[in-house]
N, C-alpha and C positions, 0 to 999 in steps of 0.2 A: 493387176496390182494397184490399179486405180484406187480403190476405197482405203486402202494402205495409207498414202498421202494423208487423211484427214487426222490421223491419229499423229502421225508427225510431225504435221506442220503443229498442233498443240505440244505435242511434246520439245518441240526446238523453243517454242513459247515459254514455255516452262523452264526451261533451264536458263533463258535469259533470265525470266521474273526471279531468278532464284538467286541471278547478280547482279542487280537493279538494288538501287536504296531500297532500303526498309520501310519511310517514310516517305509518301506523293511518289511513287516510282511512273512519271505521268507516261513514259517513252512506254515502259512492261506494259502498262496499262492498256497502252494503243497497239503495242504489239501484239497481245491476247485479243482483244477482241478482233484484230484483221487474220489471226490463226483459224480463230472460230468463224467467221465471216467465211474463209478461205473454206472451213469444213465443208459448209454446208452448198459452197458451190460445187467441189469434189460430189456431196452427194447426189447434187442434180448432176452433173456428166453423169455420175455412176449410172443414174438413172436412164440416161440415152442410151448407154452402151448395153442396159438391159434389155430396153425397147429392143436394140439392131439386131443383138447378140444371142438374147437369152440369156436363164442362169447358167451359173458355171463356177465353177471352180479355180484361183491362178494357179499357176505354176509355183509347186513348192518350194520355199527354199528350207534347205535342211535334209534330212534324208530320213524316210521310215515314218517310225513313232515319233522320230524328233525332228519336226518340218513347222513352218507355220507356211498359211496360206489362207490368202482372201476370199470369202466364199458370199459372192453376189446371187442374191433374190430377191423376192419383193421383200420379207421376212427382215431381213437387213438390213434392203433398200428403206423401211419405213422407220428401222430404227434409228439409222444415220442420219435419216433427214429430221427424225426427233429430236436423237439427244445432241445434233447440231444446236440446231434452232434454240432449243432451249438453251444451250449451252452460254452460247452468244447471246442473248436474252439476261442472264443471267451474269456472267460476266461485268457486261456493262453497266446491270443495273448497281454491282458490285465497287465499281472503280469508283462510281459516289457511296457509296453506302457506307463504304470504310476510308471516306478521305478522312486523313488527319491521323491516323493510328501507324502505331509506331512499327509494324508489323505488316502493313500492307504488301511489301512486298514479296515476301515468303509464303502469305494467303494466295498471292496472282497465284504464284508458283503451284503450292501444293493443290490450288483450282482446277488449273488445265492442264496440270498431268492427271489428276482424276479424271476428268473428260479424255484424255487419250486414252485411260484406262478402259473405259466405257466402251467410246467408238473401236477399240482393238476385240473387245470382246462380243459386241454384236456381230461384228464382219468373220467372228472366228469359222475358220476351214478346219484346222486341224483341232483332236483332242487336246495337243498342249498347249496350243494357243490357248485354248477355253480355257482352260486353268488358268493360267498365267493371267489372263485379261482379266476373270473373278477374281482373284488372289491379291491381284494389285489394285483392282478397283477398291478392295475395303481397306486394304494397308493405307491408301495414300487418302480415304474418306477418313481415315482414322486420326489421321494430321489434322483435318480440318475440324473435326469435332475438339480439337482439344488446343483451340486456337488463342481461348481465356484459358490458360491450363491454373488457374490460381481459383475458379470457381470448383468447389468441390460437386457440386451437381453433375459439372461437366464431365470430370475427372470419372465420376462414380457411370453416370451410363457410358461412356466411351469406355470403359473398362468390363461392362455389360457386353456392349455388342462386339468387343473385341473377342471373349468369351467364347459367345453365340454364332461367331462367324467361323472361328477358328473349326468349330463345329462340324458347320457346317460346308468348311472347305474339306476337312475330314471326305465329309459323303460326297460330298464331287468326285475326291483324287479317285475314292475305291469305285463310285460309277464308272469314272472313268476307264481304270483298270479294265474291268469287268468287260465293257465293252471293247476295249483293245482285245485282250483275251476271246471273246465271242466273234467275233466278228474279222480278226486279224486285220485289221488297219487302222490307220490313225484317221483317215477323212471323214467328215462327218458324211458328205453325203452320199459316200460308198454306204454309211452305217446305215445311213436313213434311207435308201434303197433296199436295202438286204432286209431291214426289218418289215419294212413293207410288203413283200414277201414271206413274213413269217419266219424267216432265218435268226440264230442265232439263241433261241432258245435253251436250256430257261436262265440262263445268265442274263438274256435282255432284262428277265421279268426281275432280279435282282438288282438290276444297275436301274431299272424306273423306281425301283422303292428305293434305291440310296440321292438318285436324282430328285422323290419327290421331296426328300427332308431335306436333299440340301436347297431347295424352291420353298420349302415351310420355314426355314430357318430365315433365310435371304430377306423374306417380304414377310416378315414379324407375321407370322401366324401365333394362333392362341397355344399353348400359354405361354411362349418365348417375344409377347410383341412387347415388352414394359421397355427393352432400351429405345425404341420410337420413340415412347412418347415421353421420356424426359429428355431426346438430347436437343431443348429448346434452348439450354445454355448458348449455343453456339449460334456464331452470326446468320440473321435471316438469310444471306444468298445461299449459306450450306444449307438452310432448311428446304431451300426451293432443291434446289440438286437434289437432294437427300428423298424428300417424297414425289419428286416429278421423275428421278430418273433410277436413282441408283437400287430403290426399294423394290421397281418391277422389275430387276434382273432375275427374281427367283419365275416368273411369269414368264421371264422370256425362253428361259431355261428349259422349260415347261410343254413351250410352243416350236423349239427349235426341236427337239427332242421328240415329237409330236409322236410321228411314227414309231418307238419304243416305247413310249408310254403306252400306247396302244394294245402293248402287247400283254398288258398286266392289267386286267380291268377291277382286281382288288384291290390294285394302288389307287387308278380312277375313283374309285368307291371310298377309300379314304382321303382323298383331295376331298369330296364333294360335303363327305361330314364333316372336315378341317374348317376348309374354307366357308362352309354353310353358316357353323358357329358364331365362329371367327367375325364372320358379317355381322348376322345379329348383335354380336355382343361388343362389338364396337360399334356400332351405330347408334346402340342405348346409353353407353359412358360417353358417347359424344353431346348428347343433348343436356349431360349434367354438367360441361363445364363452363365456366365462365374466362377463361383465358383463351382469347383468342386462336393464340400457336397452339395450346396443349388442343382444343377443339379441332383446327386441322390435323392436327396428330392423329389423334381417334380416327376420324375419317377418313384417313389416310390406312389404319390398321381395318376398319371395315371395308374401304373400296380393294384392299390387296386380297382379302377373304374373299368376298365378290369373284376378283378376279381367278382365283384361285376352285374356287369353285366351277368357275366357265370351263376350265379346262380340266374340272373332274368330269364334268359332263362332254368332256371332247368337241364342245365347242372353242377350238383352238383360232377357228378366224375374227371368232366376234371378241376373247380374249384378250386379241394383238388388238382389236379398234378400242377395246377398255381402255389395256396402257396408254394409245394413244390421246384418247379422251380425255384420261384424268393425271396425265404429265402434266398437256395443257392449263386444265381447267385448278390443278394442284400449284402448280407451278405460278401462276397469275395471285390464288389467294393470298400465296407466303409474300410475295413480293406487294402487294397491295396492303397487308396485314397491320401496316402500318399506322393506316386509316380507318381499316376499322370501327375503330371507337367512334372516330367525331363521323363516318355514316348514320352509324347507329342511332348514334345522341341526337343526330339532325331530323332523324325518322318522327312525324307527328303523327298518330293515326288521330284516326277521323271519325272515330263511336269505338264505342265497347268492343272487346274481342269477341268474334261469334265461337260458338261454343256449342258444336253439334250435340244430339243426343243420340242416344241407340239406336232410336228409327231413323234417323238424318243419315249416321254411319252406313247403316245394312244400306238404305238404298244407295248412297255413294259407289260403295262396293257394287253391287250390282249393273251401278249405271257403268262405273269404268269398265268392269267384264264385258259389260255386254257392247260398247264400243270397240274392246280389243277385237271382239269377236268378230263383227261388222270390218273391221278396218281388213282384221286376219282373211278373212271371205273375198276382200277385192284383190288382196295381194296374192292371193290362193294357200290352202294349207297342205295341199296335198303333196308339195315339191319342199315341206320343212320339215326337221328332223322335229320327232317328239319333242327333244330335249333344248330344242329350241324355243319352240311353242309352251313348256314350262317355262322357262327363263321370261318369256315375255308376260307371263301371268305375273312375275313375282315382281316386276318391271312397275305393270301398270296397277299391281298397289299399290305403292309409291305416291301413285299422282290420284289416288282413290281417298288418300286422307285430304288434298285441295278441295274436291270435289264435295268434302263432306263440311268444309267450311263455308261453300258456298249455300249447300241445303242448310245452314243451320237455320233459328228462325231470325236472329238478328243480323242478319251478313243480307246485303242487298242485292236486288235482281241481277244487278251487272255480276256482282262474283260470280253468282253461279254461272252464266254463259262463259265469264272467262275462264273460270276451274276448268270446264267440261271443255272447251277449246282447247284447254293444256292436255287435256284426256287423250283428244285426237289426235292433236302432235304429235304428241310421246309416243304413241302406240305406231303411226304414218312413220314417223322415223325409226323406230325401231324395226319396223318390216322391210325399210328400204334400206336401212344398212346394215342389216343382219344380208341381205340378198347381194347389195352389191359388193360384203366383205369378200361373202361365201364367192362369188366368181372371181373374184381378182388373186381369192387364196387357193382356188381349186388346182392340185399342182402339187405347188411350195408345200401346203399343209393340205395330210389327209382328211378326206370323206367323213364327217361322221356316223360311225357305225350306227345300224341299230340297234336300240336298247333291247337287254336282255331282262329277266325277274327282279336279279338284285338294279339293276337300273330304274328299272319302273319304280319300285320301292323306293330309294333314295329323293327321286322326282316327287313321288305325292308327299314325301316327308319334308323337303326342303319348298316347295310350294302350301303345304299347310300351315307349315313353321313360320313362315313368314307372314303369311296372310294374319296369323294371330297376334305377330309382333305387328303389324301395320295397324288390327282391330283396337289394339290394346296402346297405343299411341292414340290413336282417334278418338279414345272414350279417355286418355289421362287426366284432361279438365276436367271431366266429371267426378273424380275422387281425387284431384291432390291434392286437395289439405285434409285427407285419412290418415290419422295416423302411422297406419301401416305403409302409406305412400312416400311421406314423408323419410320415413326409415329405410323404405328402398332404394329414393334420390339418394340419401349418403351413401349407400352401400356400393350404389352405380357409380356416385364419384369418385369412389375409392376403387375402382376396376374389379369390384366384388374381391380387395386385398389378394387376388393372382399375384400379382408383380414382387408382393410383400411374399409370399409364399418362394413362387420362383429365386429371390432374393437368397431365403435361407436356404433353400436347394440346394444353391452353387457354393454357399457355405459365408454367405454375408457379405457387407459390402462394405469397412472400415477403411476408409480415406481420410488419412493424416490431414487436417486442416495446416498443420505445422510444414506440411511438404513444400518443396522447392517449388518455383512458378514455370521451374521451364518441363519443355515436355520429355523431357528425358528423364526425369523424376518418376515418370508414370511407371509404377510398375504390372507388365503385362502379365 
């Protein structure tokens, strides 16, 4: 019951900030951050007791179908000590960010009972806990989105992903069902046992396709990602929360779940074309925006596709080291976000932009392949899964467009040695932590299978796809001021008008400018 504690002592956190002033609540303030401080040592014991103990399961309380219970592994172990850290991170970057507002205190509040939300739903043992720990995690994200409730932007995407969630709580409860039904128990890892095994069929293969929508719904997959990226209304610490923590729950979902998913490789095969897109096409309306937050935004809808795709491809260990990569690295931007501008402004370059040409590009390309290859050789390929060794091709495009900045002909000697430096990194780290995920997850999360036909197919589709989207970035200076180029950037800024579409779908979004400012006005 150890990891229990961490969601509690926020939750007692919470209900003080909830009767602390409104304005400077400095005691709530200090109180939250030593709740969250207090998480994340709960999560390092947690983590001793894993070491001595192994995973395991506590002691339920409740009975049956209706029990909650702590469910320690590394899986858990790494999420606790994430969306601690952040939590706390976040928090405090908070208690400044909103001094002076009339309101501070009800934000602590609705803050760190969200983060209990969080932390109760990683550690979830039982089916109803998971529910319950989803369910409240967006109810109480929903408070914070709508913290200006007098700006109509805000008002309109929180009304969006209120929508979109309700949704996709929908597909959890009947996953959830399905699997109580199949499998006769509430604990997850009696489930995840038994399906490991092959048991439970074919309702497993129905509760992975209701579990992957509710994973597509959760981490704004395409075309349901447009409430991401307007709920910029809302104060930067929700934004950190929001894409460092709350957004990979559909990921986590995904990876907890691992061994069911497994059992439906046509759902797999729909994550991988979801999430493949989904990549792509947020990563292209990222490079048209000029607003800061909406640009993390984007990135935030392509790095969930990304991830989302890992675990079509049942790479569920390197999946969990995404989330934890790009909490961090997401998490740091929003809260930095604020500087932005004057880094930028302060940036002088130093000559002309080099400006590869087609032959600069192809060899780029080639040079970085043929480094992964070299790098792939020392670390061996014979002990990685295919769909690993795709994932790393689509990787080290990526760092193939640096590479081709360096060959251009106006970009000087040093770039190209540092490009190609950055080649070898990328690639040396991706082989050593794709290896050391994969043993530390060996266990917790299954093996990945061998690719089958539709498997192999999906891989040269989702590595060529990309490779042309990486081509076709490398060569953009060479025609954007085309006409036709031109006409694309707006189209890409405009998220190719999806969101405008999805919009009229759900039947429009008219928000009374004339409405009441408090949040009770909102109607769900």
């Amino acid at each position: 019951m150890l990891p229990l504690l961490a969601p509690l002592l926020l939750a007692g956190a919470s209900l003080y900030a909830f009767s602390a002033p409104g304005l400077r609540p400095r005691f709530a303030i200090r109180i939250s951050e030593i709740a969250a401080f207090g998480s994340i040592l709960v999560a390092v014991l947690a983590g001793i007791v894993l070491a001595i103990h192994g995973p395991g399961t506590s002691q339920p309380v409740g009975y049956g179908y209706l029990a909650f219970a702590s469910r320690l592994d590394l899986v858990s172990l790494v999420m606790l000590l994430l969306v601690s850290f952040i939590g706390w991170v976040v928090l405090r970057y908070a208690g400044t960010f909103l001094d002076g507002e009339e309101r501070q205190g009800p934000f602590t509040g609705w803050m760190t009972a969200t983060l209990a939300a969080v932390l109760l739903l990683v550690q979830s043992g039982t089916l109803l806990q998971l529910v319950i720990g989803w369910v409240a995690t967006s109810l109480l994200l929903h408070q914070l989105l709508l913290f200006y409730p007098e700006r109509v932007a805000a008002r309109r995407a929180a009304r969006k992903k209120f929508i979109v969630s309700r949704i996709g709580d929908v597909a959890l409860i009947g996953a959830v069902i399905l699997l109580a039904i199949s499998f006769k128990t509430g604990d997850i890892a009696a489930i995840l046992a038994a399906a490991r095994e092959g048991e439970g069929l074919p309702l497993a293969m129905t509760a992975a396709a209701l579990l992957a929508v509710a994973a597509l719904l959760k981490s704004a997959q395409f075309p349901t990602h447009g409430w991401l990226t307007e709920v910029m209304e809302t104060p930067t610490p929700v934004s950190a929360l929001l894409h460092a923590g709350v957004v990979n729950a559909g990921g986590f979902l995904l990876i907890r779940f691992a061994d069911v998913m497994l059992q439906a490789p046509v759902v797999l095969a729909v994550l991988v074309m979801v999430g493949g897109f989904t990549a792509l096409f947020g990563s292209l309306v990222m490079l048209t925006q000029s607003a800061v937050k909406t640009s993390l935004a984007w990135s935030t809808v392509a790095q969930m596709g990304f991830m989302i795709l890992q675990c079509g491809l049942a790479l569920f260990p390197i999946a969990l080291l995404h989330i934890v990569a790009h909490s961090l690295y997401k998490a740091h931007s929003f809260l930095a976000s604020g500087s932005a501008i004057e880094t930028v402004a302060a940036i002088r370059r130093p000559g002309p932009v080099a400006i590869p040409n087609a032959k600069a590009v192809g060899r780029a390309f080639l040079m970085a392949l043929a480094i992964y290859a070299v790098i792939g050789l020392l670390f061996g390929f014979a002990d990685k899964p295919p769909q690993a060794l795709a994932l790393g091709a689509i990787l080290i495009f990526g760092v193939a467009y640096l590479i081709a900045q360096g060959l251009a002909d106006a970009a000087p000697r040093a770039l190209t040695w540092r490009t190609s430096l950055y080649a070898i990194s990328a690639a040396t780290a991706y082989f050593a932590l794709q290896r050391i995920a994969d043993k530390l997850m060996l266990g917790p999360l299954p093996a990945t299978p061998q690719p089958g036909p539709l498997e192999w197919t999906l891989m040269l589709l989702a590595v060529v796809s990309f490779g042309v989207v990486a081509v076709a970035q490398s060569l953009f200076p060479l025609w954007a001021y085309h006409p036709a180029a031109a006409g694309l950037r707006v189209h890409l800024a405009n998220g190719l008008y999806v969101n405008a579409l999805f919009d009229r779908l759900l039947g429009g979004w008219t928000v009374s400018r004339t409405a009441s400012t408090t949040p009770a006005s909102i109607k769900e």
